[in-house]
C-alpha positions in Angstrom: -24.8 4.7 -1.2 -26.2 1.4 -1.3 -26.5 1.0 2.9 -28.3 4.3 2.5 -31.1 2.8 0.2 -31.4 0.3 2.3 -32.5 2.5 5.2 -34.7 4.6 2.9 -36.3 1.1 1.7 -36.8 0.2 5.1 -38.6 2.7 6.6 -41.0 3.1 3.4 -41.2 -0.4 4.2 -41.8 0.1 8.1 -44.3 2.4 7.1 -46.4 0.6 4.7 -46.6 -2.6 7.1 -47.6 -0.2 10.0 -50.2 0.9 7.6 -51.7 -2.6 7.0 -53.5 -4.2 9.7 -52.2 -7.2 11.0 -49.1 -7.1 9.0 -46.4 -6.6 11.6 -47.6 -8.7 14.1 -46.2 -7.8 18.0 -43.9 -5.8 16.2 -44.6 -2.1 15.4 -42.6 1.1 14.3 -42.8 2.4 18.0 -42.0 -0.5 19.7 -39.9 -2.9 17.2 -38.7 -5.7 18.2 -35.6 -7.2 16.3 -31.8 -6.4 15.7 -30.2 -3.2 16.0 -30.2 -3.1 12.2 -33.8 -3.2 11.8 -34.7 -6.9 11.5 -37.6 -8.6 13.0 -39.3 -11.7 13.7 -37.8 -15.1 14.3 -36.1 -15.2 10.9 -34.8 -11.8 11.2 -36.4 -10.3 8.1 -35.6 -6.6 7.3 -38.8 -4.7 6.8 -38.3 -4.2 3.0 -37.8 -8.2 2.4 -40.8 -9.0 4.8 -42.4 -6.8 2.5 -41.5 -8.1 -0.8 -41.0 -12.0 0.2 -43.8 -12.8 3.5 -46.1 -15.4 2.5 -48.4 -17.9 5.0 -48.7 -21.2 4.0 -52.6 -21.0 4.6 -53.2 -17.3 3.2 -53.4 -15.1 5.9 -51.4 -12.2 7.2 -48.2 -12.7 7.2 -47.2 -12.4 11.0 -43.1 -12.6 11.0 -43.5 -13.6 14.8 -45.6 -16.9 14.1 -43.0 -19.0 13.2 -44.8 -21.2 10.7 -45.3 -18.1 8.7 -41.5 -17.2 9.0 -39.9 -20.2 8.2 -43.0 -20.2 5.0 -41.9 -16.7 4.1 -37.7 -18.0 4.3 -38.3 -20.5 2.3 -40.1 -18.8 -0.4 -37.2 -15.9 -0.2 -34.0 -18.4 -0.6 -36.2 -20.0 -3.6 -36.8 -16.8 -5.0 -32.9 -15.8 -5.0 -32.1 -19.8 -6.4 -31.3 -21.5 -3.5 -30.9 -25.6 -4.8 -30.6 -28.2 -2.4 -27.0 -30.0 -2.7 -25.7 -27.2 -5.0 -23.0 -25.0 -2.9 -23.0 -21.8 -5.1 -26.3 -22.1 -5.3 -27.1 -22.1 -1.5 -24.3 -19.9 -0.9 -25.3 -17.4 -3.2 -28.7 -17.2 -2.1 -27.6 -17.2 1.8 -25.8 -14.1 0.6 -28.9 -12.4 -0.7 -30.4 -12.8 2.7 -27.2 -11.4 4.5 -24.3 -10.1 2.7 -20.9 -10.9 5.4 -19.1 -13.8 4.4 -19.1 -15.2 7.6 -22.6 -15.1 7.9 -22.7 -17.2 4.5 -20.0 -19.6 5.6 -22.2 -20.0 9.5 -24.9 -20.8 7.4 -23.7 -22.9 4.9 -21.6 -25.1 7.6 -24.9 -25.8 9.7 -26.7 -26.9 7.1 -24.1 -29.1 6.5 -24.0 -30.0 9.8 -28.0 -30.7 9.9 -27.7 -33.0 6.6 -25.0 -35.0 8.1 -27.3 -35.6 11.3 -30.2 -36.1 9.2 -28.5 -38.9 7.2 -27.0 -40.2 10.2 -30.2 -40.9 11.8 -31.8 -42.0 9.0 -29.2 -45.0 8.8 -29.8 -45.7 12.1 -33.6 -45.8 11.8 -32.8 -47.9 8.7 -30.5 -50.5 10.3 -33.1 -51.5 13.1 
């Protein structure tokens, strides 16, 4: 089953990360710290995406606890599954990569909304003084 895969990916994954120095950050298999599903650090990568998609903007280890390095390695993950700006499916579909319930996808997609509006807004105001 595919949910099945996942867990076998995941702790291969787990394992390997244990295995490389510096790669899990404060998290480790004995003491991980994340969901009840698996995920860690403060984008809530599973250990089989962190894996595959964890970059650092300046080259080091990836650390999924030091935020700069998470938002680096989300980023580089919504790119790689086609995330456009402004494009719906697009961002849709590549929210739904990252976490496959609907709801999740539709959360998502209405606070970005939500952010872009502010942002706009704001901007009009710092335009207007």
């Amino acid at each position: 089953s595919p949910s099945a895969r996942q867990a076998n990916s995941d702790t291969s994954a787990v394992a390997e990360l244990a295995a490389k120095s510096g790669w899990l950050g404060n998290c480790s298999r004995h003491t991980r710290q994340g969901s009840c599903a698996g995920a860690f650090g403060f984008t809530q990568f599973m250990p089989s995406s962190w894996l595959a998609y964890s970059r650092t903007p300046n080259g080091g280890a990836p650390d999924p606890f030091n935020m700069s390095t998470a938002l680096y390695s989300t980023g580089f993950y919504l790119n790689q599954h086609r995330f456009v700006e402004g494009n719906e499916a697009r961002m849709r579909r590549a929210y739904h990569h990252y976490n496959k319930d609907p709801a999740y996808v539709n959360n998502v997609f209405g606070n970005t909304q939500a952010i872009e509006a502010a942002r706009q807004q704001a901007d009009a105001q710092l335009t207007a003084r």
